[in-house]
N, C-alpha and C positions, 0 to 999 in steps of 0.2 A: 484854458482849453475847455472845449464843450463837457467833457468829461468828467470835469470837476464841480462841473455847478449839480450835475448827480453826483446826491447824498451818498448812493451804492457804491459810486469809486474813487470818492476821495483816496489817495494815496494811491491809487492802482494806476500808474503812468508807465511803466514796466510790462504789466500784464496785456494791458489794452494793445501798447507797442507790439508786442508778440503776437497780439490774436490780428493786430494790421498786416504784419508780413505774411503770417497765414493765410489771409483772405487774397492778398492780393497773388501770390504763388498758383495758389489755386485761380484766379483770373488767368495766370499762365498756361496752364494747361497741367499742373501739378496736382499731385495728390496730397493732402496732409491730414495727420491723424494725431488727435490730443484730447487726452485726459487730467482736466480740471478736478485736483483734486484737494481737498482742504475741510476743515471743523466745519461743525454747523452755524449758517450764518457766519461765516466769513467772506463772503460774497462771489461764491462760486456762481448763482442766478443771473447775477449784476451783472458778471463779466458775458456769462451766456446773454442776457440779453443785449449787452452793447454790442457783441457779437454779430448776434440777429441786424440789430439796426442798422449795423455800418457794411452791414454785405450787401452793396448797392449791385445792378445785375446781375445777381446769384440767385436761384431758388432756395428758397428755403425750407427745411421739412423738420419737424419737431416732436418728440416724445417726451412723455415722463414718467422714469418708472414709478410705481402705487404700490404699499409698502401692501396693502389685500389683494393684488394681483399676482403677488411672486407665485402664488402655486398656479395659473393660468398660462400655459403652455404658447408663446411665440405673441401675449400679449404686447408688450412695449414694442416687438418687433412690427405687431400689424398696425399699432399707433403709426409710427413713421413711415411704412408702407402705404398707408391707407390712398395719399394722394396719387398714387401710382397703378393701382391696381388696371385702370384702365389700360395700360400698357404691359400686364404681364401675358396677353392673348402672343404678344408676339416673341415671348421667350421659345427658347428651343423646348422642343414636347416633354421631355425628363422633365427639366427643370420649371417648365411651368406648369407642369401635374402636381411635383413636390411645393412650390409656392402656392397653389389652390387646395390643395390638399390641408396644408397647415392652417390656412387662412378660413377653413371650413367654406370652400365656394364649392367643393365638390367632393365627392368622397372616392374612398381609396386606397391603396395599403400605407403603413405608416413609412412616408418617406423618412431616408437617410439626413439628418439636420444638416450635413454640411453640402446634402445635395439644393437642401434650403438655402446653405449659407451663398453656394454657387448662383442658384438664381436672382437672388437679393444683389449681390455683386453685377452682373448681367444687368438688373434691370437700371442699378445707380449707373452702369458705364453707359445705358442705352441714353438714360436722360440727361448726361453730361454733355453728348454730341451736341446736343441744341443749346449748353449754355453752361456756365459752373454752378453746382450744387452743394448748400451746403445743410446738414445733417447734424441736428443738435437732439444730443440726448442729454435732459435731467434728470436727479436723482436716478444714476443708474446703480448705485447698491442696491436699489428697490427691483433691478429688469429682472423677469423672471429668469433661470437658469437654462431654458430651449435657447431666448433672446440673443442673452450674453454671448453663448457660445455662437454663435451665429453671427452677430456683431463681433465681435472679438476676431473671426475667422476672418470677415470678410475688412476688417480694418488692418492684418498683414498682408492680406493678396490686393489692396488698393496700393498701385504704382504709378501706372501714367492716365489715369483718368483727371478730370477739374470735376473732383467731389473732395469737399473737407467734411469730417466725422467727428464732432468732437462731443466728447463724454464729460457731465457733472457727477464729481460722485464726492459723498463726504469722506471714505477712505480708500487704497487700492484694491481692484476687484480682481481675484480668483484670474476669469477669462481676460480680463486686460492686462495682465501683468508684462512687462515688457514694451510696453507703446511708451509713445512721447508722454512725460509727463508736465505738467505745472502743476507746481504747489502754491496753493493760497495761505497763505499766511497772513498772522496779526500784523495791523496798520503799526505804522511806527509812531514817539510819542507825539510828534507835531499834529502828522496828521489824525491822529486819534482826539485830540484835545479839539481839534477845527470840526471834526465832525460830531462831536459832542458838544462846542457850544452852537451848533447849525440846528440842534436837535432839540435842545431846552432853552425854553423862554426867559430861566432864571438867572441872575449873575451867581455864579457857582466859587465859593469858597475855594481856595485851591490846592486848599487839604482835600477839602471833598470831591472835586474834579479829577487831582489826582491819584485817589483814591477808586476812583469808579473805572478810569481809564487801568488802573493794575487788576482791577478785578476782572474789567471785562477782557484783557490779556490784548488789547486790539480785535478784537473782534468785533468789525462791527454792525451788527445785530445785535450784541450784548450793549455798546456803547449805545443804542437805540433805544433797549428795550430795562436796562438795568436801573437810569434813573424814574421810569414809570411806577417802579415800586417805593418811592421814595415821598412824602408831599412836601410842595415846597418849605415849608419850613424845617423839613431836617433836609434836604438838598443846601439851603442856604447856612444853616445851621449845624450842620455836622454830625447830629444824630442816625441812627442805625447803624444797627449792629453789623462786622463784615459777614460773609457765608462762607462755608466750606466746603456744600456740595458741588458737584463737576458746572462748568458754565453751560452745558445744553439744558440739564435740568435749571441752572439756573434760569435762560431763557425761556423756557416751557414754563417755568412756575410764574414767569412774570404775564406769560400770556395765558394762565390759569384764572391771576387776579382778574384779568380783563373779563374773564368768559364768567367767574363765579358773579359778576356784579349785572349780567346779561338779564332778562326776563327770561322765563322759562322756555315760552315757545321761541325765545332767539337763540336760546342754546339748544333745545331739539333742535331746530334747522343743521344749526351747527353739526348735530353729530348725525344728520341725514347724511350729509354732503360730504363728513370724514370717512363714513362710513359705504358710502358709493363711489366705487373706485375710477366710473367709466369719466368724469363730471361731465353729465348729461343733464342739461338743466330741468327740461322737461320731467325726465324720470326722476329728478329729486322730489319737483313738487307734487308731482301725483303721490308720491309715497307720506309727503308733508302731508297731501291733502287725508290721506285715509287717517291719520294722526291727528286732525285735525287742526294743523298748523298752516295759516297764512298768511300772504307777504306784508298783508296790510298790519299785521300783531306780532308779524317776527324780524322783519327789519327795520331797523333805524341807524345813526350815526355810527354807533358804535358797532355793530355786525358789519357795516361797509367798511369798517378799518381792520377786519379780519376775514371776511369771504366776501366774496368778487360776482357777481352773473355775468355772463357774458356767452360768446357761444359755447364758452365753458364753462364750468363752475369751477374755480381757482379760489384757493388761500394765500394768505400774506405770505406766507412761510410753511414748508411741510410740518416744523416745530406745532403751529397754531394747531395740524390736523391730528398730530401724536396727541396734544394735551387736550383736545376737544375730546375723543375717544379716551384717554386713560381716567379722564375726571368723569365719566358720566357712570351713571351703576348698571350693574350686569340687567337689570329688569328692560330699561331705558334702552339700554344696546340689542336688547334681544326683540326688542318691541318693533324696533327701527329695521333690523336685522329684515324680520319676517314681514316688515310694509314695502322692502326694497323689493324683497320674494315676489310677493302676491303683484307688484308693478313692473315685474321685468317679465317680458317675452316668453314664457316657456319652447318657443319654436325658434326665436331668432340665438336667445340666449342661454339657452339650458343649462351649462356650468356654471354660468353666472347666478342663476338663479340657484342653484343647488346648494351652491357655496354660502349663500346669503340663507337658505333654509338651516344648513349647518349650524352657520351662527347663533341662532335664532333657539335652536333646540335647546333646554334647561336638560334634557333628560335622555335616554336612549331612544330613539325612534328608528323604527323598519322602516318607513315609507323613509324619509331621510337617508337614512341610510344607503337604498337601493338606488336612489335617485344620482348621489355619491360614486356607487358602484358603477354604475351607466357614465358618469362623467371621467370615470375612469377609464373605460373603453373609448369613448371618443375621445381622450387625449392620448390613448395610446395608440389609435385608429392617425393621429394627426403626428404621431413621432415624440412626444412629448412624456417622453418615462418620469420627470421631476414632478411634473403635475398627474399623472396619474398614481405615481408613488401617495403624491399628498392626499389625492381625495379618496384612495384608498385606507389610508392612514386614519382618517376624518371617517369614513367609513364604518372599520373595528370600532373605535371611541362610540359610535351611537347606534352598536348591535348589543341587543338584548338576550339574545339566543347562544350559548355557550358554541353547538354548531356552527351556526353559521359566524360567530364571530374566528371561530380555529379558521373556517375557512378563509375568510375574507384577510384575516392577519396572515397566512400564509401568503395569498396573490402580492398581496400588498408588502412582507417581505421581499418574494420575488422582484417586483417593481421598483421597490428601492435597490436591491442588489444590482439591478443594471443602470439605475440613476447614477448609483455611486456613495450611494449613504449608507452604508455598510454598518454604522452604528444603528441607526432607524433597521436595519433590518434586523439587527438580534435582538434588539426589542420585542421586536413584532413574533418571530419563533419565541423566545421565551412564552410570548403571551398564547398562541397557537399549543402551544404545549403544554402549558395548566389549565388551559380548556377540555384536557382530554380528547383530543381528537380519534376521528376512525385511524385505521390501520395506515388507508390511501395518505390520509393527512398527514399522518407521521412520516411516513415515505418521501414526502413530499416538501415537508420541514427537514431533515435529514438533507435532502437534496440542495435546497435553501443553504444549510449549514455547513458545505462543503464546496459551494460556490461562494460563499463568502471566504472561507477559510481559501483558497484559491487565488480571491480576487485581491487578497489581506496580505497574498503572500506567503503565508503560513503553508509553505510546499510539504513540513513534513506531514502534517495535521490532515491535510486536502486528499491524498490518493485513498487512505481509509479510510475518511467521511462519504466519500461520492460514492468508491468500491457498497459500503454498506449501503445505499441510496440504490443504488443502482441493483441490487438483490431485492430491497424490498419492493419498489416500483414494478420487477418483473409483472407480479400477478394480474397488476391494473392496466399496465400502459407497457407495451412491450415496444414501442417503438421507441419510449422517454427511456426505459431503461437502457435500450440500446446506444443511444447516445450520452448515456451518463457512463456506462462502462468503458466509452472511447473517450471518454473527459478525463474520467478519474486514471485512464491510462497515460495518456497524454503527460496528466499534473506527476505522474510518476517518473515517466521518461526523458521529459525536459526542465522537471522541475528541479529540486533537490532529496524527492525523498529516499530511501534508502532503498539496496538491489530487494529489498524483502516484501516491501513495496508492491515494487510491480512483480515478481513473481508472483504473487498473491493474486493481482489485478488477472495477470495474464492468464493464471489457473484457472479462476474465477469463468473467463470469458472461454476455454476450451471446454466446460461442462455445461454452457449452454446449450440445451436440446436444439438439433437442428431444424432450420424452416423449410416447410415443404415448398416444393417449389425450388425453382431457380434463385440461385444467392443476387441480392442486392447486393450494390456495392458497398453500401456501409457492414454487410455482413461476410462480404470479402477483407475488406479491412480491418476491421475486429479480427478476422482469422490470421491474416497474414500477422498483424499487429503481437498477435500474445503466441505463435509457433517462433518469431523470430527468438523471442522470451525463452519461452520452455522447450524446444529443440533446437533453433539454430537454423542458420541464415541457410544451410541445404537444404532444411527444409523448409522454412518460411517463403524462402525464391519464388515456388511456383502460385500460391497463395499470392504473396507480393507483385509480382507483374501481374497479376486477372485484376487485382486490386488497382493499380496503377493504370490499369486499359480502362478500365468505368472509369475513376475515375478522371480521367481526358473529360469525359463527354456527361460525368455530373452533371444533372437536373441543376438548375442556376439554386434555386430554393433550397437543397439540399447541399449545395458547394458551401453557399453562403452560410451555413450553419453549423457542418462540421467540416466544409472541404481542408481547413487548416491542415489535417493529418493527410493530404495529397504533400505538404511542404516539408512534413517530416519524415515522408516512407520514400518519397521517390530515389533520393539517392541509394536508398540500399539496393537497389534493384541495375548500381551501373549502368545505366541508359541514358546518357547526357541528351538525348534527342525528346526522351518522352518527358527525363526531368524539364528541360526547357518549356516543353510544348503544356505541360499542367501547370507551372508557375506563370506563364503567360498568360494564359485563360484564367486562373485564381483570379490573377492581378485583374487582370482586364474584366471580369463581373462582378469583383468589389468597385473597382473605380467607376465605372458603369452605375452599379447602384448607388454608389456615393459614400460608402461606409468609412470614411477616411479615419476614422478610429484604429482601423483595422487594415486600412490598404498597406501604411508602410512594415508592417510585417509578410505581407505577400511579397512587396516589393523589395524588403532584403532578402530573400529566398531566390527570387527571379537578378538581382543585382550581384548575387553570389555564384547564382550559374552563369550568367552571363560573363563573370569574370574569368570562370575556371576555363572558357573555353576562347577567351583573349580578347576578347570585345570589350577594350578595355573605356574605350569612348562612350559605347552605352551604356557599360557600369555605371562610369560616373553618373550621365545623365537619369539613371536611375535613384543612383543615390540623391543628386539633386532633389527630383521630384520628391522623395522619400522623404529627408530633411526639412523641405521646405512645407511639407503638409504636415510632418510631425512639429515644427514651430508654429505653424498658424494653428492648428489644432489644441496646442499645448500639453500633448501627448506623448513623455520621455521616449526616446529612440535607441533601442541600443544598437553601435556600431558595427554590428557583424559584418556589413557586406564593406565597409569602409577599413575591417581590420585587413581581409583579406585582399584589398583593391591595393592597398597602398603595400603589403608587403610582400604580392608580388612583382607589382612595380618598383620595393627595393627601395622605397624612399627611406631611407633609417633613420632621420630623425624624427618624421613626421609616426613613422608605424610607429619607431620605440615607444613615444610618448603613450599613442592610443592604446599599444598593449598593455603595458603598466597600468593606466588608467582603468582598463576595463577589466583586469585582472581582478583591482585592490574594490573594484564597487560593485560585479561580480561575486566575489567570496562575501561581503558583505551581505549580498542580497540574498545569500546562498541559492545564485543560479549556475548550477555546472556548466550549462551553455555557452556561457559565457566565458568562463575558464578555460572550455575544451577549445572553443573558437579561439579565444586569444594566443595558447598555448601554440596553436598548430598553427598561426598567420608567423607569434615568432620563429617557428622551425623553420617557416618557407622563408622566413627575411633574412635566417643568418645560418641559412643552407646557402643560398643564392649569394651574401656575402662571401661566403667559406667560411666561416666561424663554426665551426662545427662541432665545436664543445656547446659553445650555445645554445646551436641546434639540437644537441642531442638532449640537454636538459631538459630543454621546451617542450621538447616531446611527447619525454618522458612522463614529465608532469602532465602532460593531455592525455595519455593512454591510461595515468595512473587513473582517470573516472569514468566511469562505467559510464560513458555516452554511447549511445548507440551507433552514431552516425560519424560523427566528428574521431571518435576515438580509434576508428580504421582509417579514416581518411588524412591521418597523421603520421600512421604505420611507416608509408615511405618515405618518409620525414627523416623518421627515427633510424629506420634502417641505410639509407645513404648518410648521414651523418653520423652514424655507428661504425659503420667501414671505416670512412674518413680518420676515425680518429685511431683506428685499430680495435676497437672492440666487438667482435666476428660474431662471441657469444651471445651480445645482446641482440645484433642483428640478426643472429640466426633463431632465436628465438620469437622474434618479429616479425619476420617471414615467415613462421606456420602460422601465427596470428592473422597474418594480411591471408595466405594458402587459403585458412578455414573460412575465411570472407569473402575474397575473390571468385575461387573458382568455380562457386557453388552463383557466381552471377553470369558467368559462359557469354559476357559480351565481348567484344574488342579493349574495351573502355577497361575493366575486370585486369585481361588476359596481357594484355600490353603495358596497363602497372606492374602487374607480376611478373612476367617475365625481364622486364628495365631492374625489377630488385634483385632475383632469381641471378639477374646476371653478377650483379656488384659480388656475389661469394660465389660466383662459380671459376673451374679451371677454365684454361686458356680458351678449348676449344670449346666448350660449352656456352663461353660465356661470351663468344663470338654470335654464332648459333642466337642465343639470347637475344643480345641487342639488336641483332637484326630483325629478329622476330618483333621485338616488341618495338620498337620503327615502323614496320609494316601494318602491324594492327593500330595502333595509335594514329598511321597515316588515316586510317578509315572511320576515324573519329572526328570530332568537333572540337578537340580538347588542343587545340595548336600549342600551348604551354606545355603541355605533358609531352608531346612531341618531338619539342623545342628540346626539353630535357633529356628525352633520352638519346637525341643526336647528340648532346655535351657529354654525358657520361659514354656513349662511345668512344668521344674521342678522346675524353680522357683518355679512356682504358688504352685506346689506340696506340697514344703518345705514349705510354707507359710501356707497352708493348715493341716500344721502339719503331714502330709501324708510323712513319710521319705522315708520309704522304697521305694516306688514307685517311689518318689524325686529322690533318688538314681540313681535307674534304667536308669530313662531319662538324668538325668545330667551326669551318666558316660557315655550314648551313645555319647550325644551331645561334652563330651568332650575327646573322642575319635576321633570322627568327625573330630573336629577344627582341632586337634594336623596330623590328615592324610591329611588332604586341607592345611596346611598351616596358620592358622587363629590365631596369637598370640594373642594377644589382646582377643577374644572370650575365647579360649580355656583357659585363664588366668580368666576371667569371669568366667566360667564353674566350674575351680579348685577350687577355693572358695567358690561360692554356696556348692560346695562335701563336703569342709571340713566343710562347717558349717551344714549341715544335720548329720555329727558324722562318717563320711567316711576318712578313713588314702589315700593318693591320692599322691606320687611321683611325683613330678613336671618334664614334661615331654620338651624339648627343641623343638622347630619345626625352628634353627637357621639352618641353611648347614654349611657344612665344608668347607675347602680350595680346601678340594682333589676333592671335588664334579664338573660335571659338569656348565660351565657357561650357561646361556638361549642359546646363538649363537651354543654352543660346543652342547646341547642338539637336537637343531634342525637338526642340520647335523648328530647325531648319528643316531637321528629318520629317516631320509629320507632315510642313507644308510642302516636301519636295516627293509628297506622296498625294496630294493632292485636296489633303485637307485646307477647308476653309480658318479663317481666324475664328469664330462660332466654335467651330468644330476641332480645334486645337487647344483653344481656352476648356471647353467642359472638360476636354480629356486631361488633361496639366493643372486645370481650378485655378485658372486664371481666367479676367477678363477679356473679351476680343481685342480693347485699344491695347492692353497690357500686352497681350501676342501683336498689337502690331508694332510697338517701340521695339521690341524686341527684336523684330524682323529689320528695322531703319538700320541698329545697329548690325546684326547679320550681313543687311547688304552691304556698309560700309567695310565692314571685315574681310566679303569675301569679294569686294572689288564687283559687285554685279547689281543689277538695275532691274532686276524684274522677279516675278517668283519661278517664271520657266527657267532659269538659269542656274537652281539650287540643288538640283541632282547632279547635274557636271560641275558645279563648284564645289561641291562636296566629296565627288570622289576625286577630284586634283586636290583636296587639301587635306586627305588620307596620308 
């Protein structure tokens, strides 16, 4: 076969096979995504390249990550973009602001990366319509870490587009973990032995043949390059000694021999061309030229069998480029360094050229340095915190001024801290702080050292690192203290640290001198924040709803910064209308911006109230969304709104699992949150079963920690499951708990839980009185489950009461209810009380079918049956338009309809 008369893939009859269905899939109208991964020189190139060649009517678009580029923010991504640029004028305005923006065509604030990874996606689906596309990236251990994530994203949301994506990397990378993988593996002996004697001239002893073939392990670029170190006569002969260094070094030291036997000015070219990451032919030789090196004195045979001109400037192997740069001396590198400088652009390329000055430097240099600093800004101006980390990093290293080195080690702490290198950042504060910094600077490291501590994890460490940060900052920046005081509260309230904690934190924030003027809203929430703390929810209430009116109508800028605490104050305030109406808006100006880091925490907050008030259909499709961006993102998700979805839907195998599950990793992580949520999903799953010893443990266990939120909202958990089993005391203890929380919130929502508990210990006629009351208020709410329930505990009572008829009544409401919300378990509940009051009752299924829409397929019905375009449904879900329209094919075949006018009335007949 054609394949085998190249050398590259003797033995890859397997691989090749697999990279053919892929291509031709993708001629289908499919999407595929694979990562080629394998040693160095085992022929992950070869197969990229037969790849290339055998995509006959495909476009093709190609990168490679440059092991000098990794700190250059969205480089490898604009390699592979570059052919396209002409067509991102017609992306939707967000998204081609954020792809100009990155690409430095225009300036701007620093878009959201995966608002990047969105348009990237957009523009591969726009250029598939005209034809299948295929997208080869090499060496991508080398993309830089903006690229990765970006690629990575956009290779789980490729579904029904004709673009294939495939990745070379020598082992698995961070952002691709989880895609299709192939391993390249060593040739087997046959084929290793055939391409070793294809490669030497010699007849090879076959001691020694088999010997080269065990050393080079199959690998072959070693079997290439391993008898070059040999000369014929110990090849024939059997002489040389075996090696025991690793086989990359091995292969590197054989293409070291090649380079040390070079002329001088053919190994300067050499390490021009190593050393310039763009291979930009032209800019090589201007740089050769200032060196004094020219083609006529530095190429011959033997540099063509190691570097390439062309409209590239390519090497044999990335191997040839490591050992060209690690063999040359630091004088030589620095010389080359600083000719690349002086030949690159200052105006086209300015990073570029900074980065190369860097190098270049023996010594600390200010001008360098500031140049660094500036490069730092435009990659954090472009979204690009890895690279701005780094040339800040680069930066401290060649500052001479104790000052300004604290300072710049601080920014550049900061910077890594939101890259994610949390280890590079306590480097950088250690060094910040043997510099002796001013007071601000200290303040400022302190602050640094509490968002790491935070971001580490380390919840108990975090609320007294920030709390102190947050006192010293006052003096200088009263705005940064303000939001580090609602941090280090935050890290207290949700975190794990102890009640002493945030009493502390919360003390702290009531002796702050007040602001003239009218309270911002971040100074309404501080307030409500730490009164809930140190006086109690009577008095926090009225604080707490001013707080909750701002923030609805949060400055976008200021949502996005600290609105997170609209997700953890609104429920104390009882107001399921304004809770819904701030978690929708959160949600909706993170997705908006693109922050997908950050959305699926808004969106468990809004997929929890949505649940609580029986919407059970958009839950999910929330949770969908949630899931699916927390997988493509690679962003661990914890299940809150999925604990409480499924257990009050009553699914008991499905919830038991996830309780248990999130309970045991949870306590591990020591996030209470997590405990308190699991705790209260099991109360609601094995209250609704009747298990009620269950229920009451689970409770128990959730009220036993000091959560703010979760730990009332379990209260009537504990107290109907307390009754149930006879223990009056604990529930009556329970109920001044739920009293001192409730009433101090004076909504329907508050007053209609409490009185539904109120009633479970009250006498006959009182607790008549009760349920009715609390029926009537709950009708006036959103909360249809709550509703649902206390028409069932009426009738309980009813039926106990010897009161059938009326029993009846309430229990058929209440399990009409269930069986419309979704509530298995409940409505199962319900059905039994029926039959035992003397009522005949059809046991009704509330399971979905097959045919039925999925959460994802629902969402997208809903948006386009609101009048959204495909465009306009993809940026909001971070999907592609073809992607929204397969999706829709299937849609219509589910719901039996032929047009998009037909998705409002097919969706509410299949309610």
């Amino acid at each position: 076969m054609a394949f085998r008369r190249q050398v590259g893939l003797v033995g890859r009859e397997s691989e090749c096979g697999a990279l053919d269905q892929m291509t031709e899939a993708v001629r289908t109208g499919e999407s595929r995504v694979l990562v080629v991964h394998g040693a160095p020189g085992a022929g992950k190139t070869a197969l990229l390249e037969y790849l290339e060649n055998s995509a006959t009517g495909m476009r093709v678009m190609r990168a490679v990550g440059v092991e000098s580029e990794m700190e250059l923010a969205f480089a490898t991504l604009h390699q592979l973009c570059v052919p396209l640029l002409d067509r991102v004028k017609e992306l939707p305005e967000p998204q081609r602001d954020a792809l100009e923006t990155v690409f430095g065509m225009r300036a701007g604030t620093p878009p959201e990366r995966f608002l990047v990874a969105l348009a990237v996606l957009s523009l591969l689906s726009e250029v598939s319509e005209s034809g299948p596309v295929l997208c080869v990236v090499d060496d991508a251990q080398w993309m830089d870490q903006a690229s990765a994530q970006v690629l990575g994203f956009v290779a789980r949301r490729l579904l029904a587009e004709s673009v294939a994506l495939v990745f070379g990397a020598r082992q698995r990378i961070r952002d691709l973990l989880g895609l299709p993988e192939l391993e390249v593996m060593g040739l087997g002996k046959t084929d290793a032995h055939a391409l070793l004697e294809a490669a030497t001239h010699a007849r090879l002893d076959h001691h020694i043949r088999d010997r080269i073939v065990a050393e080079a392990g199959g690998n072959p670029l070693a079997l290439l390059e391993l008898p070059r170190e040999r000369t014929i006569t110990q090849l024939a002969g059997g002489f040389g000694l075996p090696r025991t260094d690793t086989l990359p070094n091995r292969i590197e030291q054989s293409f070291l021999s090649r380079i040390e036997k070079l002329a001088e000015q053919s190994r300067l070219l050499l390490l021009i061309a190593a050393a310039e990451p763009v291979g930009d032919p032209a800019l090589v030789w201007r740089a050769a030229e200032r060196l004094g090196v020219t083609s006529a004195t530095a190429l011959d045979d033997e540099t063509a069998g190691l570097l390439s001109f062309d409209i590239r400037v390519t090497f044999r192997h990335p191997l040839v480029r490591s050992a060209v740069y690690r063999a040359a001396g630091d004088e030589d590198r620095r010389a080359v360094h600083l000719a690349l400088a002086e030949v690159t652009d200052p105006q086209i390329d300015p990073d570029r050229r900074a980065w190369h000055l860097a190098a270049a430097a023996a010594e600390p240099d200010e001008d360098v340095a500031a140049e660094l600093e500036l490069s730092a800004g435009r990659a954090q101006a472009r979204g690009g915190l890895a690279s701005a980390a780094a040339f800040l990093q680069r930066s401290v290293a060649l500052t001479s001024s104790a000052e300004r080195r604290a300072e710049r080690a601080v920014a550049a702490a900061d910077a890594s801290v939101r890259a994610g290198d949390l280890d590079a950042a306590r480097r950088l504060i250690d060094i910040a702080e043997l510099d002796e910094p001013s007071e601000w600077l200290r303040a400022r490291a302190q602050l640094v050292r509490g968002r790491i501590a935070h971001a580490a994890g380390f919840n108990q460490e975090a609320p007294p690192m920030l709390l102190a940060a947050a006192r010293r900052l006052e003096p200088f920046d009263s705005e940064l203290a303000l939001e580090t005081y609602l941090l280090a509260w935050g890290a207290a309230a949700w975190g794990a640290a102890d009640a002493e904690s945030l009493v502390a934190i919360s003390g702290a924030i009531r002796e702050l001198p007040p602001r003239p003027g009218s309270p911002r809203p971040i100074d309404l929430v501080l307030e409500g924040c730490a009164l809930l703390v140190t006086e109690g929810r009577g008095t926090a209430i009225t604080a707490l709803r001013r707080a909750m009116t701002a923030l609805v109508d949060l400055p976008v800028p200021d949502l996005l910064k600290w609105g997170w605490a609209a997700c953890g104050l609104s429920p104390a305030v009882w107001d399921e209308q304004v809770m819904l109406e701030t978690y929708a808006r959160a949600a909706e100006v993170v997705r908006t911006a693109g922050i997908l880091t950050e959305l699926p925490i808004y969106l468990a907050s809004l997929g929890a109230a949505t649940s609580l008030i029986g919407d059970f259909a958009t839950a999910a499709g929330i949770v969908a969304e949630s899931e699916g961006i927390a997988a493509a993102t690679g962003i661990p998700l914890a299940p809150y709104t999925t604990l409480i979805l499924t257990a009050m839907q009553g699914d008991e195998a499905e919830a038991s699992a996830l309780i248990a599950a999130t309970i045991e990793q949870s306590a591990a992580d020591g996030q209470l949150t997590g405990v308190t949520t699991a705790q209260w999903s099991a109360a609601v799953l094995y209250n609704g079963l009747a298990r009620y010893q269950d229920a009451l443990s689970a409770a128990q266990a959730s009220t036993r920690i000091a959560q703010l939120v979760v730990s009332v909202w379990v209260l009537p958990e504990l107290i109907e499951a307390a009754v149930r089993v006879g223990d009056d005391k604990t529930a009556r203890s329970a109920l001044e708990h739920l009293a001192d929380a409730a009433e101090t919130g004076d909504t329907d929502w508050s007053h209609g839980i409490l009185a539904r508990c109120r009633a479970l210990l009250a006498e006959e006629t009182a607790a008549d009185h009760l349920y009715r009351e609390s029926i009537e208020r709950l009708g006036r709410t959103l909360l249809r489950p709550e509703l649902a329930r206390a028409h069932l505990l009426y009738g309980e009572w009813l039926r106990r009461q010897s009161r059938r008829i009326d029993a009846r009544h309430q229990l058929r409401t209440a399990y009409d209810m269930f069986v419309s919300i979704g509530m298995a378990a409940f409505a199962e509940r319900a059905r039994r009380e029926l039959l035992a009051s003397g009522e005949k009752v059809r046991k009704r299924s509330v399971e979905t079918s097959s045919d039925e829409l999925t959460p994802q397929e629902r969402q997208i019905a809903t948006l386009v049956g609101e009048g959204l375009s495909n465009p306009e449904v993809g940026a909001r879900l971070f999907l592609s338009p073809r992607t929204v329209e397969w999706h829709l094919r299937k849609i219509f075949t589910k719901l039996s309809i032929t047009s998009r006018r037909q998705l409002g009335d097919a969706l509410l007949q299949a309610e």
